[in-house]
Each structure stands twice: as structure tokens, then as C-alpha cells.
C-alpha positions in Angstrom: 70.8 -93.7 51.5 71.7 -97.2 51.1 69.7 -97.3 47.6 71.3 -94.1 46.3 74.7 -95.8 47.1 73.6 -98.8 44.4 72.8 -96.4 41.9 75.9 -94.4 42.1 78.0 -97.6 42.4 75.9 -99.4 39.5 76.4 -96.1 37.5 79.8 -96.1 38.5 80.3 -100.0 36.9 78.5 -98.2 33.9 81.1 -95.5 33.7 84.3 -97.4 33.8 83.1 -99.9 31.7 82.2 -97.8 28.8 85.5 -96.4 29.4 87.4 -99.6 28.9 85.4 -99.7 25.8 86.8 -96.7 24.8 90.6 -97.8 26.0 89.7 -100.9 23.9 89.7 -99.0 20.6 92.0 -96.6 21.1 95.0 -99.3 22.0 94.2 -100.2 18.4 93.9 -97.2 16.7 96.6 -95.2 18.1 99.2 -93.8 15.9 97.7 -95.4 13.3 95.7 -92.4 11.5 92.7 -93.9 12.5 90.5 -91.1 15.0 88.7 -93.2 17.4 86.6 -90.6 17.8 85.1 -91.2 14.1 83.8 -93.6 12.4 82.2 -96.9 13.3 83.6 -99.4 14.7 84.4 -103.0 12.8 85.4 -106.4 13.0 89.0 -106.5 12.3 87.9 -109.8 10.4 85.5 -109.3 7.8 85.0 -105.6 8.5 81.7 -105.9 8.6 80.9 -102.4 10.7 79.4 -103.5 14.5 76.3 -102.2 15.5 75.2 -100.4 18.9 74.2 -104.0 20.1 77.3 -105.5 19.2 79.2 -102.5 21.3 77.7 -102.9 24.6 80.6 -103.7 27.2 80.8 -107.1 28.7 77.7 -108.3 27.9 77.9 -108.4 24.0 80.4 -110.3 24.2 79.2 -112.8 26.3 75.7 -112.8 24.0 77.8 -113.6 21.2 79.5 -116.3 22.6 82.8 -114.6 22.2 82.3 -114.8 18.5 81.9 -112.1 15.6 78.1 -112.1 14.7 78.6 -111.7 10.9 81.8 -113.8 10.4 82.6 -116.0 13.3 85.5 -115.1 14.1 86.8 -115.0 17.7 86.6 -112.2 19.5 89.7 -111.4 21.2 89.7 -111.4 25.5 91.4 -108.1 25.6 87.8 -106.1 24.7 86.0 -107.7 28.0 88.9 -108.1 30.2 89.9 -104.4 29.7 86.2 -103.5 30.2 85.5 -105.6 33.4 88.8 -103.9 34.6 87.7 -100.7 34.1 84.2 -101.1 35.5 85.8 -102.3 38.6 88.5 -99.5 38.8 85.8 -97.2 38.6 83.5 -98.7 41.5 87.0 -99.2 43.6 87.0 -95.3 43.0 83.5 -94.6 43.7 83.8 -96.2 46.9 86.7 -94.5 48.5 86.4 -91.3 46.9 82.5 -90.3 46.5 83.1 -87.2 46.5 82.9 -85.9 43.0 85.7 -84.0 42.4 88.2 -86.8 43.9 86.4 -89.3 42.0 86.7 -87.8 38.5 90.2 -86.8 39.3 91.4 -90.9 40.6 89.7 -92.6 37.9 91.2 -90.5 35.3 94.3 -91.5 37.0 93.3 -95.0 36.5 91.9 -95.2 33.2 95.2 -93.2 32.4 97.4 -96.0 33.7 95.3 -99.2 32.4 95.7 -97.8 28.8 99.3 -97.6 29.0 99.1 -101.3 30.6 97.2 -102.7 27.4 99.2 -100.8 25.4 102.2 -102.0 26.8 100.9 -105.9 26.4 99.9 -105.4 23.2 103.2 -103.9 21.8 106.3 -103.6 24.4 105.7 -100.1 24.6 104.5 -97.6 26.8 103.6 -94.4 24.6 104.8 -91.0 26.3 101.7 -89.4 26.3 100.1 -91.5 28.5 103.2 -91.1 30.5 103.4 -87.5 30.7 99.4 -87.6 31.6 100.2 -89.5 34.2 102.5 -86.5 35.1 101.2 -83.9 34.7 97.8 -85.1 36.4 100.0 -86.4 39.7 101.2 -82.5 39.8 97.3 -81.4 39.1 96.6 -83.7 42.5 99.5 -81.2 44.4 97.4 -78.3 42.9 93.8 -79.1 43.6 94.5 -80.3 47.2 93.7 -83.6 46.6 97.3 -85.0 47.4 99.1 -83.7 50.0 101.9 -81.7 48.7 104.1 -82.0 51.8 108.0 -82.1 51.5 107.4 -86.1 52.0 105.1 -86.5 49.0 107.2 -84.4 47.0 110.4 -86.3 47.5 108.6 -89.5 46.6 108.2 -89.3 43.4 111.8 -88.6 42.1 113.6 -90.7 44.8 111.1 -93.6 43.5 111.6 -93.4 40.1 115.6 -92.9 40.4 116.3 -96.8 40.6 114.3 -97.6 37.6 115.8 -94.6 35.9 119.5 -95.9 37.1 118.8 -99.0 35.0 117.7 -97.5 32.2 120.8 -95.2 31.9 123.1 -98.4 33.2 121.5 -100.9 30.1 120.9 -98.0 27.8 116.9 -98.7 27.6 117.2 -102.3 27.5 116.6 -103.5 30.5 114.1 -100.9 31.6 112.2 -98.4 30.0 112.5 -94.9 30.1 108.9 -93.9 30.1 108.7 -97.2 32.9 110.5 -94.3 35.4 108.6 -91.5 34.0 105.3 -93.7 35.0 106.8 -94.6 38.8 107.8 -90.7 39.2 104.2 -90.1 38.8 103.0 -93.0 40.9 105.5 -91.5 44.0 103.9 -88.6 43.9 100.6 -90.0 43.4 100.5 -92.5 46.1 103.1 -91.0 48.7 105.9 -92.6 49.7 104.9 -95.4 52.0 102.1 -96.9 49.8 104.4 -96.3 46.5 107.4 -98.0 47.8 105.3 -101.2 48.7 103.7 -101.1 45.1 107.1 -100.8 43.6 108.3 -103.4 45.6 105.2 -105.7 44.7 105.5 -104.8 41.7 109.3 -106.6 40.8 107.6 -109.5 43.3 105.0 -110.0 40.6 107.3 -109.4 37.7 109.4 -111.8 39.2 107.1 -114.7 39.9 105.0 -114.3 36.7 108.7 -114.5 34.2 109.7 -117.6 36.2 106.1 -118.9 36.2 106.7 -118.7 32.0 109.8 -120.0 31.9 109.2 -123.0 34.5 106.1 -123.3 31.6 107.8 -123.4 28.8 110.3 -126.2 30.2 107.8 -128.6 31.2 105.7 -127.8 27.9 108.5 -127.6 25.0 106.1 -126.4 22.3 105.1 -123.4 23.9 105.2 -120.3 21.8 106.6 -117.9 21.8 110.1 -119.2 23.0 110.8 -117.3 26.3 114.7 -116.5 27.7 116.4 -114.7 30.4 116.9 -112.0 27.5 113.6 -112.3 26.7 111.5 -108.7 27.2 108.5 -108.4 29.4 106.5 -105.4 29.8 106.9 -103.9 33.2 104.2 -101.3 32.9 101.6 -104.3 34.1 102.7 -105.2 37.4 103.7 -101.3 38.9 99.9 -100.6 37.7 99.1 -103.9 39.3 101.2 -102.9 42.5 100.2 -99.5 42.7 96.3 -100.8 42.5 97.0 -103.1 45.4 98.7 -100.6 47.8 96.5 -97.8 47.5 93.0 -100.0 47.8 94.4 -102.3 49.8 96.4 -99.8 52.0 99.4 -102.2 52.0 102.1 -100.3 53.4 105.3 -102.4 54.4 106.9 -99.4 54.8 104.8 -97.2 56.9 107.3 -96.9 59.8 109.6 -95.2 57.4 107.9 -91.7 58.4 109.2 -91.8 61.6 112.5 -90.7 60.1 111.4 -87.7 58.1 
């Protein structure tokens, strides 16, 4: 028993790592005209086309020292970072949902939400596809029994995502996103009400802290690029995903007393 768990759980790292590999290349060839589903990949460089050793997640880039093998140039952190997080999202999933069904369904979930989070990072916009997955898989969870679907779970969802929604409509996209409240409506009904609410609210905690973290930086270090304000945009997308990961593995839920009055 205890060695079939390693395998699965090693397999599991396999899994989501490869799949951050994946999430990798299509946050840079999305609506681009570029299929990430053909042709071989290259460094963005020299364009020298990478071979299957130079592809393997995590570890090529550590072999290579971070560097391209043909021109030198730096790899960016982005390929490794996204890969260790989705090899870890993936054993996370493993481990409270073995069962196989639950598991395929949550890591899609996941792998769903960390692409819109690089994509976010890498260019202030979440694209609506990934949104509407998010959707449209939340409603699947209703469907397949693998959410509750109770009166509760159902409210979540759109009583959630009202506030971010609010300040959309108030600053006419500026301040918030739209597809930000399409992404939390999922995430209510994903995570119930309870363990949503205290992502959302960690969420705007760690929004918070990390835009006065920069801007306390960039005061004590003048030359720091690029030049941060209180205008300045910064990608929400990063800390609800960041939230929502914490409350539902975690199980932190502030809130939990608010059941008694429903």
C-alpha cells in the first residue's frame, strides 16, 4: 500500500509537471498563430529548435545551468517555476482526491487557473477562455456530484463575485477586471462559500501587502524599474488563485460559523 502511494504520488509530480510544461508554451503562443500543439519547440534567442533533452521539466533546466545550450542565453524562471508549481498542484490533488475521477476533474481545475495566473503576469490580462473554463467546469463539478450543489453552494458563486463585479462596473474596467469576477464566480461555486470567502479575503490581504511591499521597494531603491504608483496596475488573477489554493488545502475557513445562518 504505502509503495503504491509513491508511485502514484511520484507519477502524480510527473503529471503536473509535464503539464506546466505544456502551460509554459502555450502562455507564449497563444493568440499568436502559433499551434502549440505543432511544431518543435525553440529558443526564443537564436531559434535554434530544443531537443527532447532540453524539454524535460525542471531538471533541464537546472542541467543547463539556467542557460540556452546552443546560445547562452538565459533561460527565463517562468518555464521551472510554472513547472514546479504544477507538479506540486498535482500531488496536492493526488493526495486529497485519489480517487480518479475527482482527481482528473480538480487538477484540471487547477492547471485551468495557473495558466490564466502566468498569463495574467506575463501580460495584464486574463484571456476569457480560460475564464469561461473555469465556468463551465465549476457547473460540470454541480453535475458529476463532485461539488455539492446545495442552495448554499449555489448562492456562492454569484454573491462572491458581485463585489468584484461592482468595481468593475463602478471604474469601468479599470480598477478591476471583468473576467477577475467571472474567475471568483467560478471559485464560489467551486470552493463553497466558507472556504471562498476566506480565499477572497486572503486574496486582497496578499494583493495588499505584496503592492506596498513594491512600492515601500522602490522608495528605498530609486532606480528600480519599472516605476510603480498608486495608479499603477497589478494583476489580481495571482493572489485569488493564490488564496483559493490556500483555503481549500489548507482548509482555512474564517468564516465557517457563517452556516449557522443559512
Amino acid at each position: 500500500m504505502y509503495d503504491a502511494l509513491l508511485i502514484f504520488s511520484a507519477a502524480a509530480l510527473v503529471l503536473g509537471a509535464t503539464l506546466g510544461s505544456f502551460l509554459n508554451a502555450l502562455s507564449f503562443r497563444y493568440r499568436t498563430g502559433t499551434s502549440v500543439l505543432r511544431g518543435r519547440s525553440r529558443c526564443m534567442r537564436c531559434g535554434h529548435a530544443l531537443r527532447a533533452f532540453d524539454l524535460i521539466p525542471i531538471f533541464s533546466f537546472l542541467f543547463l545551468g539556467g542557460k540556452c545550450r546552443y546560445c547562452g542565453a538565459r533561460i527565463a524562471w517562468q518555464y521551472p517555476l510554472v513547472e514546479a508549481a504544477g507538479a506540486m498542484l498535482s500531488l496536492l490533488t493526488f493526495l486529497a482526491h485519489p480517487e480518479p475521477l475527482a482527481y482528473c476533474f480538480w487538477l484540471l481545475v487547477w492547471m485551468a487557473l495557473l495558466f490564466a495566473v502566468i498569463y495574467d503576469l506575463r501580460h495584464l490580462i486574463i484571456p476569457w477562455e480560460s475564464s469561461i473554463l473555469l465556468v463551465v467546469l465549476a457547473l460540470l463539478g454541480f453535475v458529476l456530484g463532485i461539488t455539492p450543489a446545495t442552495s448554499q453552494a449555489l448562492l456562492a458563486g454569484p454573491v462572491l463575485a458581485a463585489p468584484l463585479l461592482l468595481i468593475s462596473l463602478v471604474s469601468g474596467g479599470r480598477w478591476m477586471r471583468w473576467s477577475d469576477a467571472l474567475i471568483e464566480l467560478s471559485l464560489g461555486w467551486l470552493l463553497g462559500l466558507g472556504l471562498d470567502l476566506s480565499a477572497l479575503v486572503l486574496g486582497f490581504w496578499l494583493g495588499a501587502t505584496v503592492g506596498i511591499g513594491l512600492l515601500y521597494t522602490q522608495r528605498r531603491w530609486k532606480y528600480c524599474t519599472p516605476r510603480l504608483t498608486m495608479r499603477s496596475e497589478v494583476p489580481f488573477a495571482p493572489f485569488l488563485a493564490l488564496g483559493a489554493v490556500f483555503a481549500y488545502f489548507i482548509h482555512i475557513d474564517f468564516f465557517s460559523s457563517i452556516s449557522l445562518f443559512w
